[in-house]
C-alpha positions in Angstrom: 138.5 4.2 19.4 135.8 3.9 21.7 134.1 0.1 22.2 130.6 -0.3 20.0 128.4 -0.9 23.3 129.4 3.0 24.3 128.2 3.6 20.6 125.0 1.7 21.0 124.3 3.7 24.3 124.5 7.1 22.3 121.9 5.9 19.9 119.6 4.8 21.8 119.9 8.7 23.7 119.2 10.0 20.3 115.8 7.8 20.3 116.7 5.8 17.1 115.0 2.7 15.9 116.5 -0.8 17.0 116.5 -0.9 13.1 118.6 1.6 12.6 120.9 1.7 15.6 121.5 -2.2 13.6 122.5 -0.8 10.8 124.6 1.8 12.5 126.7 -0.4 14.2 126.7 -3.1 11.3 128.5 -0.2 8.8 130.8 1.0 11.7 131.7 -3.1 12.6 132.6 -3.6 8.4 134.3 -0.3 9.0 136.6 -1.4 11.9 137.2 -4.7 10.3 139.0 -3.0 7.7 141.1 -1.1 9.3 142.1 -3.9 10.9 143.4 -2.4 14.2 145.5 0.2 12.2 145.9 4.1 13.2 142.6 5.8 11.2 144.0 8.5 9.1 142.8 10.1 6.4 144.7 7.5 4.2 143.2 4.8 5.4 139.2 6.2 5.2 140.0 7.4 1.6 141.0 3.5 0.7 138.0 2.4 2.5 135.8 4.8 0.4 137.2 3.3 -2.7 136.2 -0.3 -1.8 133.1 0.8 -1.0 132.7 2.9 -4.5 133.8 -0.6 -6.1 131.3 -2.8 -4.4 128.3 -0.5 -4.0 125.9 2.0 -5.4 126.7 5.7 -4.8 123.8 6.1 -2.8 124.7 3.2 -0.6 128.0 4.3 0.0 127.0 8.1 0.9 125.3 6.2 3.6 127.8 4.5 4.8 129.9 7.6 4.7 127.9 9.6 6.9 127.8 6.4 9.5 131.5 6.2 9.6 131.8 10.5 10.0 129.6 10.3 12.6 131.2 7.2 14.5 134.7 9.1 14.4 132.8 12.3 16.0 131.9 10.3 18.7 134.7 8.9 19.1 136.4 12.7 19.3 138.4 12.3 15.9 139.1 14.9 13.9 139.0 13.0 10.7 135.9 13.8 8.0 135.7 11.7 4.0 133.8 13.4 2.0 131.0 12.0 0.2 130.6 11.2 -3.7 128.9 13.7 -5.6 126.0 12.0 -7.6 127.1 13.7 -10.9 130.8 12.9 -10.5 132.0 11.2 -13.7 134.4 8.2 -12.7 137.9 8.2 -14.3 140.7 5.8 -14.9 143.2 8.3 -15.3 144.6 8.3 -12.1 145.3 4.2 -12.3 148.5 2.9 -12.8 149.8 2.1 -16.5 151.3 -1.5 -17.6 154.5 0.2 -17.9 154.2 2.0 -15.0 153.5 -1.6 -13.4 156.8 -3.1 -14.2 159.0 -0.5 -13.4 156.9 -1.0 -9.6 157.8 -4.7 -9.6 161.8 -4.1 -10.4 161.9 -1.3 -7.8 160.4 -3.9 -5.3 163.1 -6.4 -6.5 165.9 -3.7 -6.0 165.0 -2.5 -2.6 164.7 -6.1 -2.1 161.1 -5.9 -0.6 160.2 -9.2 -2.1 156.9 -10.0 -0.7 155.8 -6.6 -1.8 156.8 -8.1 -5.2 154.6 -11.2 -4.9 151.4 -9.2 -3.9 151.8 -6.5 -6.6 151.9 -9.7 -8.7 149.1 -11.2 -7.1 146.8 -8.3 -7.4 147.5 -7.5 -11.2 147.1 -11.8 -12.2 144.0 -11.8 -10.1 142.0 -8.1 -9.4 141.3 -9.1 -6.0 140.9 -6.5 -3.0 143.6 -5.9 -0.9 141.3 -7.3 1.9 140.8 -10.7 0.1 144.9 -12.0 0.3 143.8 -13.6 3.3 142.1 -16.4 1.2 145.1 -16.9 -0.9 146.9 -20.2 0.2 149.3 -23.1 -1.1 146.0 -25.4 -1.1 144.9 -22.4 -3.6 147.6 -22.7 -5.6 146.9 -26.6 -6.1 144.3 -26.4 -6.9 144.3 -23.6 -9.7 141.6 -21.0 -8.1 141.2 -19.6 -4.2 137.8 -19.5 -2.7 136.5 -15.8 -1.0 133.9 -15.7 1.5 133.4 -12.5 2.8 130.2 -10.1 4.2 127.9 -13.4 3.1 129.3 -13.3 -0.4 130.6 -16.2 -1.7 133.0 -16.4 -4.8 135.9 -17.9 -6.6 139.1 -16.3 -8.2 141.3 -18.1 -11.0 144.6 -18.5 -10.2 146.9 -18.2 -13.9 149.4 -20.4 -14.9 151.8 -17.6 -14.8 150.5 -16.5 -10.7 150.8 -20.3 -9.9 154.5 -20.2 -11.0 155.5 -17.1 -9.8 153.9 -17.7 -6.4 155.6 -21.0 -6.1 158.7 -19.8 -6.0 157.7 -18.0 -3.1 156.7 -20.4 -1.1 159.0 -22.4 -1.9 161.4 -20.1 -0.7 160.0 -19.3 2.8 159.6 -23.0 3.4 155.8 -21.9 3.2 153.7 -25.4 3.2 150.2 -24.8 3.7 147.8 -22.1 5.0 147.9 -18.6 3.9 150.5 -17.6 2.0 151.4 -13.5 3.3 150.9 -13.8 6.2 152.8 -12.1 9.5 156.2 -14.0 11.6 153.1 -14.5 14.1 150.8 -16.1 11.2 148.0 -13.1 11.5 146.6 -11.6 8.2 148.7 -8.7 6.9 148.0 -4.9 7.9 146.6 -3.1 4.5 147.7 -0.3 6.0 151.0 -1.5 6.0 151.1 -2.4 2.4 149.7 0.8 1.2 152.5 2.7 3.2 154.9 0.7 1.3 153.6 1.1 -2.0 154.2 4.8 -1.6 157.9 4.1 -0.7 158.3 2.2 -4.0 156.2 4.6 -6.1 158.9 7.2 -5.2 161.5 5.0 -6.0 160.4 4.2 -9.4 159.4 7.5 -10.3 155.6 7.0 -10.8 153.2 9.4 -9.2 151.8 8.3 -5.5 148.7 9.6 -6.0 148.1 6.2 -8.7 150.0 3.9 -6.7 147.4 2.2 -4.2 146.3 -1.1 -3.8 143.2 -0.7 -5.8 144.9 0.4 -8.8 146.2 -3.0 -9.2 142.7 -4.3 -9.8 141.7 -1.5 -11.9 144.7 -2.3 -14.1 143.6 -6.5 -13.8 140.2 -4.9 -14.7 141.6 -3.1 -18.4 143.9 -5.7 -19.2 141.2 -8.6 -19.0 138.9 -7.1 -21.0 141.5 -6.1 -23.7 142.3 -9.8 -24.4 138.7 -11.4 -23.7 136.3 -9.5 -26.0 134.9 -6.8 -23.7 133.2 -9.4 -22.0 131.8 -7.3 -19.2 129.6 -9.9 -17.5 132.1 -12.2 -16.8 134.7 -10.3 -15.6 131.7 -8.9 -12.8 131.8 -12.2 -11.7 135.4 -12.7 -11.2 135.5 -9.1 -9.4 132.6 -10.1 -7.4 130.4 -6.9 -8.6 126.8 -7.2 -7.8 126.1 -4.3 -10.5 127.2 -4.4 -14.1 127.5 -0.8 -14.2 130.1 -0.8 -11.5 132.2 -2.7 -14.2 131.1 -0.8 -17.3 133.5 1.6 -15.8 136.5 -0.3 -17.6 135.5 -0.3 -21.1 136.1 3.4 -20.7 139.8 4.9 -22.0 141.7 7.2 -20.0 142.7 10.8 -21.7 146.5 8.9 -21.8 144.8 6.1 -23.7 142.4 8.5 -25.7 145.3 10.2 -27.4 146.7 6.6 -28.4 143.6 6.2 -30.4 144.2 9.6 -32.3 146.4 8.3 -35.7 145.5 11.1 -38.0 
């Protein structure tokens, strides 16, 4: 990838605004963070276009679409995400079932991939982005909640009894004692990359389709199972996703098809 100063240069030939050539290199910086110094594939820009579709408007993320396509241009990359039709209907279908969920966890515990375990766990207690387990450490777990700072957004995440427990084992068995807690032998964050290459393995394994096995699905899933057993209460559960826009969590209170034909008794 070339360096953000060769970037700015090519701008500034094309006679853009300071303002924009900002905001260029702004969306490409929050681009490259993400990544995270992994390989870009298609993989990886089609993860990144789903945490932008869950924290911004459409239009918002178009535009940061086209900033990332035309970064990988110049950087000679043969690599193009589409962008989000405006009249696309959002779906649930292709997110991972409950059951589907547990028979995820005990292939993890039978290839004996056991921190794989823990963050499947910790993204269904929690519905936190993959990019957030950085913030998740033993003080966390003490004290009941982990706090997220991230792009100037400021927010806390309850911790469950059941997520305290589980993840206290863990620890426990690494001889973890303070800091984050999935971390690298070298103590830097994990690689999402990484994870979502492994997730695929285990999908295989335990016989659920691929294509539904990502780490978003786990918050999706989080998402549908909170509001089952709290009322529908959208507005709170925006504020433990950290969604600035309601309607970006009115999504959940829709059924899938699968779920559909569960409602049909007659």
């Amino acid at each position: 990838m070339k360096n953000l100063s060769a970037y700015r240069e090519e701008l500034l030939c094309r006679e853009l605004t300071e303002s924009t050539i900002s905001k260029y290199l702004k969306d490409v910086q929050d681009f490259l963070e993400f990544a995270d110094g992994a390989e870009v594939s298609m993989e990886l820009l089609i993860q990144y276009k789903r945490e932008l579709l869950d924290s911004f408007k459409l239009s918002t993320v178009n535009n940061k679409i086209t900033i990332v396509n035309n970064y990988l241009k110049f950087c000679g990359l043969d690599l193009k995400v589409k962008q989000e039709k405006q009249q696309r209907k959002t779906s649930l279908d292709n997110v991972i079932t409950e059951r589907e969920f547990q028979r995820l966890v005990r292939a993890a515990e039978n290839l004996k991939k056991t921190r794989l375990k823990y963050i499947m766990l910790t993204l269904y207690y929690t519905g936190m982005r993959v990019s957030e387990l950085e913030f998740l450490t033993v003080e966390a777990l003490e004290n009941g909640y982990m706090e997220v700072k991230s792009k100037g957004k400021h927010r806390y995440i309850p911790l469950s009894e059941n997520l305290v427990e589980e993840l206290g084992y863990y620890v426990n068995l690494h001889c973890i004692e303070s800091g984050t807690i999935f971390r690298t032998s070298n103590g830097q964050p994990l690689d999402r990359s990484n994870i979502f290459r492994q997730l695929k393995e285990i999908a295989k394994f335990a016989g659920v389709s691929e294509c539904k096995v990502y780490p978003h699905s786990f918050r999706h899933l989080f998402a549908k199972q909170w509001l089952r057993h709290n009322n529908q209460n959208v507005l709170e559960l925006a504020n433990i996703l950290g969604h600035s826009s309601l309607e970006t969590t009115r999504i959940y209170t829709m059924l899938s098809i699968e779920e559909q034909r569960e409602t049909i008794r007659f």
